[in-house]
C-alpha positions in Angstrom: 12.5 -26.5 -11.9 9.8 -23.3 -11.6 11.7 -20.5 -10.1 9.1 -20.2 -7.2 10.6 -23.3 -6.1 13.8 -20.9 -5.0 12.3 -18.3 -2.9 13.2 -20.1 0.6 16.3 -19.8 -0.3 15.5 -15.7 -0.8 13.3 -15.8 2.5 16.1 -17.9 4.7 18.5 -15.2 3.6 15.9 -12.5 5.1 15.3 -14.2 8.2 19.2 -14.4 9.0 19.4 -10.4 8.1 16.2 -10.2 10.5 17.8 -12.1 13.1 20.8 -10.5 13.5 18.6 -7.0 13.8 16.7 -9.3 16.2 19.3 -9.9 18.1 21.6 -6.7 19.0 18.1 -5.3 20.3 18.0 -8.2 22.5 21.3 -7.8 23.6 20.5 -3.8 24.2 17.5 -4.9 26.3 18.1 -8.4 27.8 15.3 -8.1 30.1 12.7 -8.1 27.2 11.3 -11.6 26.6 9.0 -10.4 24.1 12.3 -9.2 21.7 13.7 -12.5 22.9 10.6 -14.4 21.3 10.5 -12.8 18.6 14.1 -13.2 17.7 12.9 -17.3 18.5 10.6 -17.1 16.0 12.5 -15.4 13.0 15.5 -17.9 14.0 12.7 -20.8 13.3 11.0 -19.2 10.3 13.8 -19.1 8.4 15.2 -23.1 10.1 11.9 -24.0 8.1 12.9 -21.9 5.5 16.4 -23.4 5.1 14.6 -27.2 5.2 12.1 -25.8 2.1 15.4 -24.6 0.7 17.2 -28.2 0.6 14.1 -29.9 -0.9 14.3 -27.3 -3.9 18.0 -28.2 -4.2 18.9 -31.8 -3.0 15.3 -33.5 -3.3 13.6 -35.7 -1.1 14.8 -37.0 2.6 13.4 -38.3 5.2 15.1 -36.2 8.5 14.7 -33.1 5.9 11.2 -33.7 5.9 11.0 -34.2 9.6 12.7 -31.0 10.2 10.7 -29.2 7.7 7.6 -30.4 9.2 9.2 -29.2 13.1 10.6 -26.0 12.5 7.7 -25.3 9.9 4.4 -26.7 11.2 5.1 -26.7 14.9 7.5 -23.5 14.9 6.5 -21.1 12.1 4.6 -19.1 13.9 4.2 -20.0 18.0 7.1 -18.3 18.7 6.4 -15.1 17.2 3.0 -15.3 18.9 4.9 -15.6 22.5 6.7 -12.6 22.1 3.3 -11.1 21.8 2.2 -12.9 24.6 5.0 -11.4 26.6 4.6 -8.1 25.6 0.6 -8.3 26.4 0.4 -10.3 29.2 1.3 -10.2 33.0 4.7 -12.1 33.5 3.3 -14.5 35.4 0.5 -15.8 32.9 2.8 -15.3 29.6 5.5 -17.7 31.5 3.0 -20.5 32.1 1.6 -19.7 28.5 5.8 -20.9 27.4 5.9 -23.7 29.6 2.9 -25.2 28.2 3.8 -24.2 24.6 7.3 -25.8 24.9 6.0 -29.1 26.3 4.0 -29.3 23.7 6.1 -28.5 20.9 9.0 -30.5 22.4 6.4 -33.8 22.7 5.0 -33.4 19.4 8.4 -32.8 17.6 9.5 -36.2 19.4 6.3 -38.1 17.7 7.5 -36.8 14.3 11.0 -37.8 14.9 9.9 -41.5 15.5 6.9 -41.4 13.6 7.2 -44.1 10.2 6.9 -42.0 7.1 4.9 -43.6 3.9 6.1 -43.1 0.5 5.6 -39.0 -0.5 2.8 -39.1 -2.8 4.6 -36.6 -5.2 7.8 -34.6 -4.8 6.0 -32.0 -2.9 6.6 -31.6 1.1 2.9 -32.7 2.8 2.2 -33.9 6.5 0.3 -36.9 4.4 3.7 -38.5 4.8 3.4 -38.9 8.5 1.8 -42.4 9.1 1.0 -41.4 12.6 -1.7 -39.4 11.3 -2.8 -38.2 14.7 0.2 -36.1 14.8 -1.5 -33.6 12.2 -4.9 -33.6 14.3 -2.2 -31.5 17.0 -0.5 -29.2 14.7 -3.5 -26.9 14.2 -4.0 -26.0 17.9 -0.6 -24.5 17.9 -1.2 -23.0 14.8 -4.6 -21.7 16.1 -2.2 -20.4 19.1 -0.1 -19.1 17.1 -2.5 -17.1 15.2 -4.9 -15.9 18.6 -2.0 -13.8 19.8 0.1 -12.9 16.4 -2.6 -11.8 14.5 -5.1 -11.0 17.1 -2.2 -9.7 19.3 -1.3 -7.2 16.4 -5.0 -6.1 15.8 -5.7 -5.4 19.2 -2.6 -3.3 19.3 -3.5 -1.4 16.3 -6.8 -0.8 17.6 -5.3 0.7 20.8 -3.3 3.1 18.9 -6.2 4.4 16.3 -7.5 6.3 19.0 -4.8 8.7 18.5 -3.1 10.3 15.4 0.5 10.6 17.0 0.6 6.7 17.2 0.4 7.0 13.5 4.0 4.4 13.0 2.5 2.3 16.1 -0.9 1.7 14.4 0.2 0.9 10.8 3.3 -1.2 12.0 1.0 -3.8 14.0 -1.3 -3.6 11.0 1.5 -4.8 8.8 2.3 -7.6 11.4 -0.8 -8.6 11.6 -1.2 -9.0 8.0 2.3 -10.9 7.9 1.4 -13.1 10.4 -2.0 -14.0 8.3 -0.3 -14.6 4.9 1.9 -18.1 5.8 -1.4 -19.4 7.6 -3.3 -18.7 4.1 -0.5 -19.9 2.4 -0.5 -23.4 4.6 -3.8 -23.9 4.0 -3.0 -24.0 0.5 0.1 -26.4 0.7 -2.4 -29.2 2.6 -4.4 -28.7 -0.7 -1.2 -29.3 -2.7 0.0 -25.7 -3.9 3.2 -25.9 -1.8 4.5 -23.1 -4.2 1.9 -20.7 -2.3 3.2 -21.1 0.8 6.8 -20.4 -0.3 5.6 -17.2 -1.7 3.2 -15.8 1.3 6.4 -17.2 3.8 8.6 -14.5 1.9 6.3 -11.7 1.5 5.1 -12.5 5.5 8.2 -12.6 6.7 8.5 -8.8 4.3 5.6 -7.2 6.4 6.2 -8.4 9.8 10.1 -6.9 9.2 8.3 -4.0 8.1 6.5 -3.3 11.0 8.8 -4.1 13.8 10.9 -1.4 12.0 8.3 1.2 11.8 7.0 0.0 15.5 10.9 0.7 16.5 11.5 3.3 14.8 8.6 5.4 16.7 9.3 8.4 19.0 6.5 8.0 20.7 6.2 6.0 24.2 3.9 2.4 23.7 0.8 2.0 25.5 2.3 -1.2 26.5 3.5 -1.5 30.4 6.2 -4.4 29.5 7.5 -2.1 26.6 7.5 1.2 28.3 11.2 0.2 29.3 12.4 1.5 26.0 10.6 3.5 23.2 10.2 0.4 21.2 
């Protein structure tokens, strides 16, 4: 099997390590819900990750699949994008934002859970398995989601702190973010086409610069322009 084929393992590895880091900030700051989503989505990435993972080494199963196509399709990204939310948005309109996201993530997981699967076409994980092909008609609305206010979120961000030189860590830290948060989309665009292997590869090195970033972003000593981040210097 081409080694590409191993690299969820390699990125599933990462997104525990990222978690963790995830995690204690969380627990420093427990009234940041942005931290909290983030950690979410990193705890998700890498669920889809580990799914990815026991294709490469057990093959083919059904409830793999299912859970591939859950914690991948529906929650690769959206909950990375509603920490952004969180951190951009009045607390009002970013918890109405989760409620909506969550009922819809919850009532399209339960469609793929009881949704018939056809025969996979090739050993390669595909939506094209789902017979309820409607299904697949919802997942790029939450992907579209998901990229408004990760991407977008990170470029408006950056552009908020090129104004100044002493955001320097600010500014390129959202800039890697947002080009972290761009690299799986590309890469799932190219696994509907049939190149799975590119997806596993712009997961990992995604998954690399958003990491990046939030350590750079973190690691800044001076104050975010942010009012639901001005709490802490991160």
């Amino acid at each position: 099997m081409p080694l590409v084929n191993y690299i969820p393992i390699a990125t599933t590895l990462f997104s525990v390590y990222f978690f963790l880091k995830l995690y204690r900030h969380w627990q420093n700051h427990r009234h940041t819900l942005y931290v909290f989503w983030w950690m979410l989505g990193v705890f998700f990435y890498g669920a889809g990750t580990i799914t990815e993972s026991l294709h490469t080494l057990t093959g083919y199963h059904p409830a793999n699949f299912k859970a591939w196509y859950i914690f991948g399709a529906l929650l690769g990204g959206a909950p990375l994008a509603q920490g952004t939310v969180h951190l951009l948005l009045k607390e009002k309109t970013a918890k109405a934002l989760s409620v909506i996201l969550t009922t819809v993530i919850i009532a399209t997981s339960i469609l793929v859970i009881l949704s018939p699967l056809a025969p996979p076409p090739h050993p390669k994980l595909t939506g094209k398995i789902l017979e309820w092909t409607f299904i697949r008609y919802i997942t790029p609305f939450i992907n579209i989601y998901a990229f408004f206010f990760l991407v977008g979120g990170a470029i408006y961000s950056a552009v908020l702190y090129a104004e100044n030189s002493d955001y320097k860590s600010r500014f390129w830290g959202n800039v890697l973010i947002a080009i972290g948060g761009l690299l799986p989309g590309i890469g799932g665009s190219s696994a509907k086409a049939g190149y799975v292997e590119v997806l596993y590869i712009t997961e990992f090195i995604g998954l690399c610069f958003i990491y990046a970033g939030y350590q750079l972003i973190k690691s800044s000593s001076v104050k975010s322009k942010h009012k639901n981040q001005t709490a802490q210097p991160a």
